[in-house]
N, C-alpha and C positions, 0 to 999 in steps of 0.2 A: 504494500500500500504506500501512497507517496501521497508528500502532507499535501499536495495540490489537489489530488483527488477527493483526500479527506476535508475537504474547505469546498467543494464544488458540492456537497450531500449537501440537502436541506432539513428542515426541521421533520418533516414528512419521509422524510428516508430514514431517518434514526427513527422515527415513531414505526415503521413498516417493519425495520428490519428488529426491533422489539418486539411488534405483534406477532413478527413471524417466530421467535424463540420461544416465547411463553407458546405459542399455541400448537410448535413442535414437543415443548415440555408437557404440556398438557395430555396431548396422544400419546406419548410413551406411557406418560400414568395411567391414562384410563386402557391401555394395552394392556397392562402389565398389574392388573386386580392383584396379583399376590401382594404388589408392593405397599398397596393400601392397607391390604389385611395383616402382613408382619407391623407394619407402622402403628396398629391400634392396638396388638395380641402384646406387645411386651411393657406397654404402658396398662394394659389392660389386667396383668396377669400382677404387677405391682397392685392397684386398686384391691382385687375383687379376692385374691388368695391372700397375699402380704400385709396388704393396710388393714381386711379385715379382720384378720388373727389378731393385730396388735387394735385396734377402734377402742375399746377400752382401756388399756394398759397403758398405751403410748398416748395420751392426748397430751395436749399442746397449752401452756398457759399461757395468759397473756401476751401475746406480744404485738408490735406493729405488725402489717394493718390492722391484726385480729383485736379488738373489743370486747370480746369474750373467750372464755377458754372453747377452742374447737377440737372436734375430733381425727385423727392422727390423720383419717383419709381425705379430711378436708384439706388438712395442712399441705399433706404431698399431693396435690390435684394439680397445684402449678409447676411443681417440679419437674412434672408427669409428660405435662405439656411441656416443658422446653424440653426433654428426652425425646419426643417424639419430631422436635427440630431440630436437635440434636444427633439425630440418626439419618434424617432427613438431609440436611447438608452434608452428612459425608456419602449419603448414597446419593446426590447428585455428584459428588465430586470423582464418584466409583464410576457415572457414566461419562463423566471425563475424560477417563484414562483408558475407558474404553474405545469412545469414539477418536480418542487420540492413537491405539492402535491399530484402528481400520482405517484410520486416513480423514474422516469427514473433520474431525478436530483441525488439520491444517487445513483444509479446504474453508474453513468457519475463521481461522486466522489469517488470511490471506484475503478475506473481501475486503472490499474500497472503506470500510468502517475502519473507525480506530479501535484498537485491542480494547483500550480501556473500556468504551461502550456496548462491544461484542462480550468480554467477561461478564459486567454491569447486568446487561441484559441477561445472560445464561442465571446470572445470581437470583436478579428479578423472579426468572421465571420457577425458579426453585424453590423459593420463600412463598411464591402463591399458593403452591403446593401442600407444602409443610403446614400452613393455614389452612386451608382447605382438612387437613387429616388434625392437625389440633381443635378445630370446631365441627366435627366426626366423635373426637372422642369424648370433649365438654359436653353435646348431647346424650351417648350413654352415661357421662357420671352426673347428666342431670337425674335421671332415672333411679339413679342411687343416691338421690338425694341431698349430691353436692351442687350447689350451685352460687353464686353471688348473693351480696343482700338484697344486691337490686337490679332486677333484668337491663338498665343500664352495663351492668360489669362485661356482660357480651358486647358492648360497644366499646367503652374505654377497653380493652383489652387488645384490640383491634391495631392499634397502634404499634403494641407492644410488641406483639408477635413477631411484627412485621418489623421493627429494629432489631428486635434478638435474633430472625431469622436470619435478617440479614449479617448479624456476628457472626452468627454458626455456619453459612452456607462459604462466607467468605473465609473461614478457616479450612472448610472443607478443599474449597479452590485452591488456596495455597498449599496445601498439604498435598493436592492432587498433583501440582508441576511438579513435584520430586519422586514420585513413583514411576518409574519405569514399566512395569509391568503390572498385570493384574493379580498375579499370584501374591505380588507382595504386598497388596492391598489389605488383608483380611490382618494380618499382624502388624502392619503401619495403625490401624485404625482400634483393634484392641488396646493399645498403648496411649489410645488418646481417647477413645468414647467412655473406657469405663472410669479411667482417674479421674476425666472433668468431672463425671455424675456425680461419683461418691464420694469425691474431694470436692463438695461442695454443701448450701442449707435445700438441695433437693429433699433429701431425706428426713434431717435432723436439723433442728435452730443451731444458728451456730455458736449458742450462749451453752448448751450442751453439748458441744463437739470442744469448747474451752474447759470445761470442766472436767472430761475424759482426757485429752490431749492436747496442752497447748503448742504443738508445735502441728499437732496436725489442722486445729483452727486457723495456725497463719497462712497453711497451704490453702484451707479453703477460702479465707479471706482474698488470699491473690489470686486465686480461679478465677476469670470473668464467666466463666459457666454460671457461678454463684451471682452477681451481680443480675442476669439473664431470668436467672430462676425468680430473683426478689424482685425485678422487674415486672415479671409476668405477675410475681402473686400481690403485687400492691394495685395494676390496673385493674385485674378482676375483684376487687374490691375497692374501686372508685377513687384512687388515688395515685399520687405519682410519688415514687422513690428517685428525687434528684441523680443521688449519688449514682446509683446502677443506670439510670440515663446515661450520664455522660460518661460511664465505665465501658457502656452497651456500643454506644454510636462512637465512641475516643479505639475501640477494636476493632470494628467494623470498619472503619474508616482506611486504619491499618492494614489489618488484614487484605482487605483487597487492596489497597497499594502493594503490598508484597506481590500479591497474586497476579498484577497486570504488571511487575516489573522479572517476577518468574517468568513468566509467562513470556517477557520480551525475546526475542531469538537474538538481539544483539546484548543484550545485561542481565537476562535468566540462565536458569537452567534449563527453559523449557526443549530449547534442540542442542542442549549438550547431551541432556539424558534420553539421547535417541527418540522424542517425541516426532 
């Protein structure tokens, strides 16, 4: 691409070739039902076996946002949900490294668009996703009984999703330009899905993850996983958590700069590592 090219597109040409990503992103999903259904079964299988064993034992006292003491599956409802964009961004980033194997990946880096926009967009279209299967699964744990205080919290939440999505998916991006192969996909990503969850207040507040272990509190402190989670669980209860804002959108920001300057063939890895 030559920046003369990239200066002759109009504003209608980056909006096309966005409509055409998302709505690429979109038929893969709705191809590929399994994807949907592992995306709800492992957040689902936390809820309905894990949180209900402990719903009594493990409840939760006061704390921000919560106003009353809630019960343990309330607590981890939002956790639940960033797990589920959480797995979501790195299985977009799986079909990165795919379609970077079969060629279409450089044919999609090589249009008259600028990389950065061409990433932007594939991120985009992945976070719609990810949204789509987090308000999937808010609807069964309405049914169970979790839900906001006020059918509001389905709207402020809406936000949120969609800056944590876009942390997670752009980690996933970056994490994608150094993979070579797909085999080495499934162990790149155990090393990094399961420490952010549990090394985070997904689970546990982190005023009791201080009192177990303080060294393991300052790992979840610097997790922005954790920021992501406390994000999601203050929207859905009609409120904003400044600080995991600008923790949320200060990585996200990040992260995909890494990922459009990996991704560059003259200052990445992306065609060093035989992409």
């Amino acid at each position: 691409m030559t920046l003369e090219a990239g200066k002759r597109l109009g504003f209608g040409a980056y909006g096309t070739c966005l409509v055409g990503i998302v709505w690429r992103e979109g038929l893969r999903f709705l191809h590929q039902r399994e994807r949907f259904i592992s995306a709800l079964v492992r957040p689902l299988v936390w809820l309905f076996i894990f949180a209900a064993g402990f719903r009594q034992t493990l409840g939760v006292s006061i704390i921000p946002p919560y106003e009353t003491y809630v019960l343990y599956d309330v607590y981890i409802t939002p956790g639940l949900v960033a797990m589920i964009q959480l797995f979501n961004g790195m299985q977009s980033s799986l079909s990165m490294v795919y379609d970077r194997e079969m060629g279409s990946m450089r044919m999609l880096l090589t249009s008259p668009f600028p990389r950065w926009w061409l990433l932007t967009s594939k991120l985009i279209a992945g976070v719609a996703v990810s949204i789509l299967q987090a308000y999937a699964f808010l609807l069964i744990a309405w049914f169970w009984d979790i839900e906001p205080p006020s059918p509001w919290g389905y709207v402020t939440i809406l936000p949120a999703l969609a800056v944590s999505g876009l942390m997670l998916g752009a980690l996933g991006m970056l994490l994608s330009s150094g993979i070579k192969q797909l085999e080495n996909f499934a162990g790149v990503m155990n090393f990094v899905i399961f420490p952010m969850f549990f090394a985070s207040s997904a689970l546990y507040p982190l005023w009791r993850v201080q009192e177990g272990s303080p060294a393991l509190a300052t790992i979840c402190a610097l997790n922005p996983f954790t920021y992501a989670v406390e994000l999601i669980r203050f929207a859905f209860w009609l409120q904003v958590d400044w600080l995991s804002l600008a923790v949320v959108s200060g990585c996200a920001a990040a992260f995909l700069a890494g990922a459009v300057i990996a991704y560059d063939p003259e200052r990445g890895i992306f065609m060093r590592g035989g992409g």
